[in-house]
C-alpha positions as CSV (number, residue, x, y, z in Angstrom):
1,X,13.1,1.5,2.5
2,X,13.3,-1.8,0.5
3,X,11.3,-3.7,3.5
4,X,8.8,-1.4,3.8
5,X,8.2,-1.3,-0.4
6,X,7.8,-5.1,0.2
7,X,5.3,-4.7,3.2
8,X,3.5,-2.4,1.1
9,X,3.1,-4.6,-2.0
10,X,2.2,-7.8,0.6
11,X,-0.3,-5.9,2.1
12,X,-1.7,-4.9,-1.4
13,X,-1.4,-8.3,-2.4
14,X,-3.4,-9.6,0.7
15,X,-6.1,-7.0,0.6
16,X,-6.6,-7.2,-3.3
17,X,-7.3,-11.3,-2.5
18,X,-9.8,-10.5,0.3
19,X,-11.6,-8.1,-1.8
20,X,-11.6,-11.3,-4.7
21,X,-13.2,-13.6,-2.0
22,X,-16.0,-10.6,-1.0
23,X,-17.0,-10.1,-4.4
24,X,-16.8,-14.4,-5.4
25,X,-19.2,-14.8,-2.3
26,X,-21.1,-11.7,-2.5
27,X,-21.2,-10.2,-5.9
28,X,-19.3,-7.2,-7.5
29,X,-21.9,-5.0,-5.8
30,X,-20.3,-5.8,-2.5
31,X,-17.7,-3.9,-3.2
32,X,-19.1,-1.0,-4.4
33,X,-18.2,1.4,-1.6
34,X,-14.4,-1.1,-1.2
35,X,-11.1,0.8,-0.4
36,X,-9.8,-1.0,-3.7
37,X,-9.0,2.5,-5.9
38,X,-7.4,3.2,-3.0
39,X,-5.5,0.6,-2.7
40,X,-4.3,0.4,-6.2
41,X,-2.8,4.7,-5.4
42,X,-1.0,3.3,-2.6
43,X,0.7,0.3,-4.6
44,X,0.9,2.6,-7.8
45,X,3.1,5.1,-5.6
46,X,5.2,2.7,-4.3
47,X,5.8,1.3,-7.6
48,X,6.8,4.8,-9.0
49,X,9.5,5.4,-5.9
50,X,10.6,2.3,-7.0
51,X,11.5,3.6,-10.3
52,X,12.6,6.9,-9.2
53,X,15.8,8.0,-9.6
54,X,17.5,8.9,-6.2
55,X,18.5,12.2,-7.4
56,X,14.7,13.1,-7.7
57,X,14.2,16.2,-5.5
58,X,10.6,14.3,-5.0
59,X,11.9,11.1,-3.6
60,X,11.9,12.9,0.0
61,X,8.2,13.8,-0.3
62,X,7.2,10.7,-1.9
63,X,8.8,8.4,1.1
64,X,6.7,10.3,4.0
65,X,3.8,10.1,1.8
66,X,4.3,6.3,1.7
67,X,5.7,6.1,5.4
68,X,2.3,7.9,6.7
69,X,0.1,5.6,4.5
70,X,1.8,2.4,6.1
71,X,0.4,3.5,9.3
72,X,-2.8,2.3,8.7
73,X,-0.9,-1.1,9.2
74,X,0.5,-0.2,12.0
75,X,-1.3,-3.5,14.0
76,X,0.1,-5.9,11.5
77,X,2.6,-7.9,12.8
78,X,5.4,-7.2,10.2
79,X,4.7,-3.3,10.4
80,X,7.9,-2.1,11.8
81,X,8.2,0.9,14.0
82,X,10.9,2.5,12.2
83,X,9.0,3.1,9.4
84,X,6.8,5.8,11.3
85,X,7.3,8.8,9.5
């Protein structure tokens, strides 16, 4: 689960700098309608099963949850197919 934390966080990392360059070249406006609120869930969850503690009887539910939201990066090349929920 480590790997696919750090895939998560990379590909928040990656997308938070293309959104930087859209709204350098374009304006704020341009992102207006972004994916960026939903990119900060996505790394927020993945930052809280980080701090969970294993014995958390949501830990199960919280790993599909991020499992099935790494599938929208399923054509990257370091998207591994294990991590398909």
């Amino acid at each position: 689960m480590d790997d696919l934390l750090k895939f998560l966080h990379a590909r928040y990392e990656a997308d938070n700098h293309a959104y930087a360059e859209v709204a350098y070249r374009f304006g704020a406006d341009a992102l207006l309608d972004s994916h960026l609120p939903t990119l900060d869930l996505v790394d927020m969850l993945a930052r809280d099963y980080e701090a969970m503690d294993p014995s958390d009887a949501r830990l199960t539910g919280l790993e599909h949850a991020l499992r099935v939201l790494a599938q929208s990066h399923a054509e990257h090349p370091d998207y591994r197919q294990e991590w398909r929920p």
